[in-house]
C-alpha positions, 0 to 999 in steps of 0.5 A, spaced: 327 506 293 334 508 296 341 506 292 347 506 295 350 514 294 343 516 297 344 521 303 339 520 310 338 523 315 338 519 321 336 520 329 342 518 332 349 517 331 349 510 333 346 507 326 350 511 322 356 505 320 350 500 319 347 505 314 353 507 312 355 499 309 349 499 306 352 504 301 348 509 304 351 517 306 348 519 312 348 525 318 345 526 324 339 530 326 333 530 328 329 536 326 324 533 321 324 541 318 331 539 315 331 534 311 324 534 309 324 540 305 331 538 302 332 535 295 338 531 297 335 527 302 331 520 299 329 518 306 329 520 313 330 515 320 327 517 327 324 516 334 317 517 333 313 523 330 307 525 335 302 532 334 306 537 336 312 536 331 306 536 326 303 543 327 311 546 325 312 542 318 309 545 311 306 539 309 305 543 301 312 542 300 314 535 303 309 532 298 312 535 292 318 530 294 315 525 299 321 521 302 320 514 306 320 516 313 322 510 318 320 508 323 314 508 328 310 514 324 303 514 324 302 520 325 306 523 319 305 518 313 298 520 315 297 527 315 302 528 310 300 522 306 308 521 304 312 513 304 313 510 310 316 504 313 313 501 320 319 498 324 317 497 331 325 495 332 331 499 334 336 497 330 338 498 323 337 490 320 337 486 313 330 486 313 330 493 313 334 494 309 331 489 304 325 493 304 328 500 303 333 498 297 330 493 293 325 493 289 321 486 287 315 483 291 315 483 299 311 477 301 310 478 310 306 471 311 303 471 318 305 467 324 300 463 326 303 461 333 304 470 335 299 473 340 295 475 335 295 470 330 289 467 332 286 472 329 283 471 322 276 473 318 276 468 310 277 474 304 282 477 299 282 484 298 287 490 295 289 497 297 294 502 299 297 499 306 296 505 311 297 505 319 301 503 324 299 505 332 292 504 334 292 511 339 295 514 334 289 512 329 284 514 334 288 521 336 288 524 328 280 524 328 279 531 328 286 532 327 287 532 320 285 523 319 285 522 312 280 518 309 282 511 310 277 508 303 280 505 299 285 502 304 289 495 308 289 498 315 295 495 319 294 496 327 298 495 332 299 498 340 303 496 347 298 496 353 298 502 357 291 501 361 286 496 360 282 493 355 277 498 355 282 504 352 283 498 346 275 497 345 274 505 346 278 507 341 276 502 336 269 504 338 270 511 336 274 509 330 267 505 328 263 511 330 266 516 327 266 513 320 274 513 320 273 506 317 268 506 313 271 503 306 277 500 309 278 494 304 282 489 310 285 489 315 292 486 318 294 486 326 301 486 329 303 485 336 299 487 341 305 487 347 303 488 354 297 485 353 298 476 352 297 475 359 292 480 361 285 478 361 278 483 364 272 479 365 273 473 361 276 477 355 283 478 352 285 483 347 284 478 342 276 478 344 275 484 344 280 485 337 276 480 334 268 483 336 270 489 334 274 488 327 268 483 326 262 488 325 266 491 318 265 484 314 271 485 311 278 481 311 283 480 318 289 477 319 293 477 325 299 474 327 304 479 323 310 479 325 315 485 328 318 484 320 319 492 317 312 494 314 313 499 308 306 503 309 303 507 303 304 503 297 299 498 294 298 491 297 293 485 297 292 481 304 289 475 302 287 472 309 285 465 307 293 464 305 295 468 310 299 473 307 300 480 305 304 481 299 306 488 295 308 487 289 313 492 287 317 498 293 318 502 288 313 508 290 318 507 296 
């Protein structure tokens, strides 16, 4: 959990004021190598982390003072199995904010009449809540993909090509095992995709037949809302609701 007087390094100059009215120091840099290592830093904002920026980082040293990393960070939270806080926004908001500096329960109800919110399997189930992009998911195996037993696995992904790369990667997810023991799964938007249809199915269709052949708990319909990953969670698909009961491993 930030408090005000933390220092944070930020990717981009332009949020440096709003970080700085929530009491916050900042500096601007976006070399992951500087504030990783650095016990001074309690939490670092970016632009993304892909494979190549993960191959100069020492990840012995990042877990002996794991941080929060903000924003779309699949990769990073994974290999290196720190914090993070999934926000699919630009801007510094108060939701953001909420999750980073205050410490009691965060409830994320899912939005029935979102593009995925169709999506549903009746169950509850608790875990460490992981994940984020499906590409980066599927880029990991063999890359330094942890195992996901144990865990609420958090999916979401922006159309690039066609249903077939969805359906492939969640196929090679399966087939690989990287599934294997995940307790539930919770699915955010999947833009680019509402009004595209291939033979009949939509994203959902394949989303749905996919997620059904694991037997366990999914719910669609969460919202673009920041999402802290790493921390324990329970998804209770039948209220449609995904609760962390406390951010303070944040």
């Amino acid at each position: 959990m930030l408090r005000p007087g933390d220092r944070v390094q930020i990717a981009t100059a332009a949020h440096a004021a709003k970080f700085e009215s929530w009491g916050l120091r900042v500096f601007v840099d976006t070399d992951l190598n500087s504030g990783l290592p650095d016990s001074t830093v309690r939490a670092i904002v970016t632009e993304g982390v892909d494979h190549r920026l993960l191959a100069g980082l020492d990840f012995g040293v990042i877990a002996r003072d794991p941080k929060p990393v903000v924003g779309v960070n699949t990769y990073l939270h994974l290999a290196a199995g720190i914090p993070a806080v999934y926000d699919w926004g630009n801007e510094p908001t108060e939701e953001l904010r909420r999750v980073l500096m205050e410490t009691g329960p965060l409830v994320i109800s899912a939005d029935p009449t979102a593009y995925t919110g169709t999506l549903r399997f009746p169950g509850r189930c608790s875990g460490i809540l992981v994940g984020g992009s499906l590409s980066a998911l599927r880029g990991m195996i063999g890359a330094g993909l942890p195992s996901l037993a144990g865990t609420i696995l958090l999916l979401t992904d922006h159309r690039t090509i066609g249903l077939g790369k969805v359906d492939r990667q969640l196929t090679h997810l399966r087939r690989a095992g990287a599934l294997d023991g995940v307790r539930g799964v919770v699915v955010g938007p999947f833009p680019g995709f509402e009004d595209f249809t291939d033979r009949d199915w939509t994203v959902l269709d394949v989303l749905h037949d996919q997620l059904s052949h694991l037997g366990i708990p999914f719910l669609g319909g969460i919202p673009t809302t920041p999402v802290p990953l790493g921390i324990p969670a329970t998804l209770d698909a039948d209220a449609g609701t995904l609760v962390m009961a406390t951010r303070s491993k944040l």
